[in-house]
C-alpha positions as YAML, in Angstrom:
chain: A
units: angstrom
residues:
- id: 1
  name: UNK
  ca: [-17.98, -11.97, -5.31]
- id: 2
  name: UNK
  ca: [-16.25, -11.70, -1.80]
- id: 3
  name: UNK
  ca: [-18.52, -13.39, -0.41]
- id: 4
  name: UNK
  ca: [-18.45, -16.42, -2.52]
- id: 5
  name: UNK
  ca: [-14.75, -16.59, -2.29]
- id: 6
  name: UNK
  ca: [-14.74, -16.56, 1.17]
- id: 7
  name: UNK
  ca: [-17.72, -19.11, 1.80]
- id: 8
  name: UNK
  ca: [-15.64, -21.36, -0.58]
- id: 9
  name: UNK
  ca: [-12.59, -21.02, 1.43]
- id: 10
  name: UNK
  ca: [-15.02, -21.73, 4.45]
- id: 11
  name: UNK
  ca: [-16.01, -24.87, 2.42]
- id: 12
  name: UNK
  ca: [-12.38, -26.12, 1.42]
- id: 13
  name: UNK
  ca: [-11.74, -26.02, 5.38]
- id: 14
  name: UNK
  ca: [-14.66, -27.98, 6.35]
- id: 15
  name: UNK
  ca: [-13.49, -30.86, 3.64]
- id: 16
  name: UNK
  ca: [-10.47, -31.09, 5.24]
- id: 17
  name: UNK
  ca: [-11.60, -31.38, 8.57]
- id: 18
  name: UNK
  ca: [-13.54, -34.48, 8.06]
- id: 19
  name: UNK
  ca: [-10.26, -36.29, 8.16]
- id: 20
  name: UNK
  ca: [-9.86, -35.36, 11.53]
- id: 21
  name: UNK
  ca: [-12.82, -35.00, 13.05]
- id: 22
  name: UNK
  ca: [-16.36, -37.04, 12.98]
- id: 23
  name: UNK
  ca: [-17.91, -36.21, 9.65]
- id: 24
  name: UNK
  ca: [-21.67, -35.87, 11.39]
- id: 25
  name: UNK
  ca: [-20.12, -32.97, 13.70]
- id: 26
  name: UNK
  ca: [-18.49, -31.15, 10.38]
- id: 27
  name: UNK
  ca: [-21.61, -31.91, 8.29]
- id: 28
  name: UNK
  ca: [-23.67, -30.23, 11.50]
- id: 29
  name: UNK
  ca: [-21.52, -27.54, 11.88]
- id: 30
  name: UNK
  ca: [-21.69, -26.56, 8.16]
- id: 31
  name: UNK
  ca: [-25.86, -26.68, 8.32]
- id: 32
  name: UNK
  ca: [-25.39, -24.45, 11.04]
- id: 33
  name: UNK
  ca: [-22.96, -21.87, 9.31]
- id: 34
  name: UNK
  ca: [-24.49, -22.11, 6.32]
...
């Protein structure tokens, strides 16, 4: 359950961060992560 929250928190962050950063770094960051 914590662990879900927190990957969705992870998640939220990442979604925001494509509007200020290249979207093909965030999306390779995330398949790295995750």
């Amino acid at each position: 359950m914590i662990k879900i929250l927190i990957n969705n928190t992870i998640n939220v962050y990442f979604y925001f961060q494509t509007f200020n950063s290249d979207n093909n770094t965030v999306e390779a960051t995330k398949r790295t992560l995750f």
